[in-house]
N, C-alpha and C positions, 0 to 999 in steps of 0.2 A: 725221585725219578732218576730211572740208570742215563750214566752221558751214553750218546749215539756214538756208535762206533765210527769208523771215517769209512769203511762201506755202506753204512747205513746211509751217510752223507753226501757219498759217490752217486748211490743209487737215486736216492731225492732226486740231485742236480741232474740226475740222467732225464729225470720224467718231469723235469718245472714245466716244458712248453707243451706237455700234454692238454691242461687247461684251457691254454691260447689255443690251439689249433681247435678243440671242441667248441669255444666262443665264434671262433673265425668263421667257420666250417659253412654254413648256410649262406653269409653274404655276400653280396654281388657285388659290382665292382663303384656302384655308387655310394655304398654305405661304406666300404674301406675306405672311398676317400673324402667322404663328409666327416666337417672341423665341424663344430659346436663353437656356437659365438660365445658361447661362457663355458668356461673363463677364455680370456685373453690371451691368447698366444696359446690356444689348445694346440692336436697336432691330430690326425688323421689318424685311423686302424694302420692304415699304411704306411705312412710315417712310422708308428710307433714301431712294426716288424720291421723294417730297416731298420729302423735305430737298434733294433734286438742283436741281427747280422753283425753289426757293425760293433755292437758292445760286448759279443761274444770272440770277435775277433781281439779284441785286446784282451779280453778274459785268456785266449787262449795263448798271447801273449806272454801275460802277466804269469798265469800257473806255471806254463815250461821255463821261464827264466827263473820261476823261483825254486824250480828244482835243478834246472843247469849250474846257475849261475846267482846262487841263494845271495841276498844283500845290494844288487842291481837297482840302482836309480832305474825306476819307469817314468814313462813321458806320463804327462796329462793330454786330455783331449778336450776339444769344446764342441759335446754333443748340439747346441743350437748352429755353431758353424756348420759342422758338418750337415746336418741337416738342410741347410740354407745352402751351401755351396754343392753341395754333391748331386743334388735333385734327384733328393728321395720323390716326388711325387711321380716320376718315369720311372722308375722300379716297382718290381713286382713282388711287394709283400710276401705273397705266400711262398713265394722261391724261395726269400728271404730267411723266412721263421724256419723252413724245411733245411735251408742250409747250417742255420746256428743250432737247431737241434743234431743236427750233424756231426757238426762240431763237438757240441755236448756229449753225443755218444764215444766219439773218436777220444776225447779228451777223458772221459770217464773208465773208457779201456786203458787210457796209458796211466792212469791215479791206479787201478784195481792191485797191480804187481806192488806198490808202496803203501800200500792200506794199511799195513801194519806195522808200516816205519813209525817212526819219531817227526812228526809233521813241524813241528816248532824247528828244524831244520833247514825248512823252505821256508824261503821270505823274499819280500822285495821291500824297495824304499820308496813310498809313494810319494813325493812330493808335499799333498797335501794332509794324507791322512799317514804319513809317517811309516811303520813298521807293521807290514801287514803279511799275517803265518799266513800260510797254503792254505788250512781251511779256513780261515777268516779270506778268504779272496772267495774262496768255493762257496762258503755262507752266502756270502756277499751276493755272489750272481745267484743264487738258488731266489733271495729275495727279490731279486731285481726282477727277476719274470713275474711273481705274485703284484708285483706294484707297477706293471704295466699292465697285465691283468684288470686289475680296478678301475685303468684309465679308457679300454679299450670296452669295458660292461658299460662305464659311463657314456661313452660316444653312442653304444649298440640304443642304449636306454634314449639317449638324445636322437637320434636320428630315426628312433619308431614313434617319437614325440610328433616329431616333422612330418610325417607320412601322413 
């Protein structure tokens, strides 16, 4: 199998929240915010699009410093704080998901002109996960939209269960 090129992987990350927004598309505003009692400590559709917002805001972060400012200690965050303190359940999800797909596009504009650099170039210093390239962060959030995806079909599934 040929490797992807880093516009091939621009392009991906450009279109990850296409799925979520087709998933989202029909629900009303009772189903965005029904938690499913299993498991424990689930989190709401809505919820989950804040949390998107808010993970692509460090994504966006994370990528221009490691092309600014390649080798930059980045903070960690605690996604259940945040959630808990910032009241995501007063926020409007879909704004949400619309504004990180935004992002997504604005930030897939400014990768397009270094596509064909030397990407092992950009990096930061995660704390936890150590030395992370430019496209190992861009991977990274390409999968993170598929694996809230899974959680947000689970809730859809759980809450036509309830009806």
């Amino acid at each position: 199998m040929a490797e992807r090129s880093n516009l091939d992987i621009i392009d991906e990350f450009a279109r990850a929240y296409g799925p979520i927004k087709s998933a989202i598309s029909r629900l009303d505003l009772e189903a965005m915010a029904f938690i499913p009692t299993e498991p424990a400590g689930a989190w709401s559709i809505n919820d989950h699009l804040v949390h998107l917002l808010d993970a692509d805001m460090m994504l966006w972060y994370r990528a221009r410093v490691a092309i600014a400012e390649p080798g930059t200690v980045i903070p960690v965050w605690d996604e259940e704080l945040w959630k808990r303190n910032l009241g995501y359940m007063f926020m409007d999800g879909r704004v949400c998901v619309n504004l990180a797909e935004s992002l997504r596009a604005t930030l897939s504009d400014a990768l397009r002109p270094i596509a064909d650099e030397d990407w092992s170039l950009y990096w930061i210093s995660h704390p936890k996960r150590g030395k992370m390239l430019l496209g190992d962060i861009v991977q990274l959030y390409i999968e993170h939209a598929g694996f809230h995806l899974a959680y947000l079909e689970r809730n859809i599934k759980a809450y036509a269960k309830k009806a």
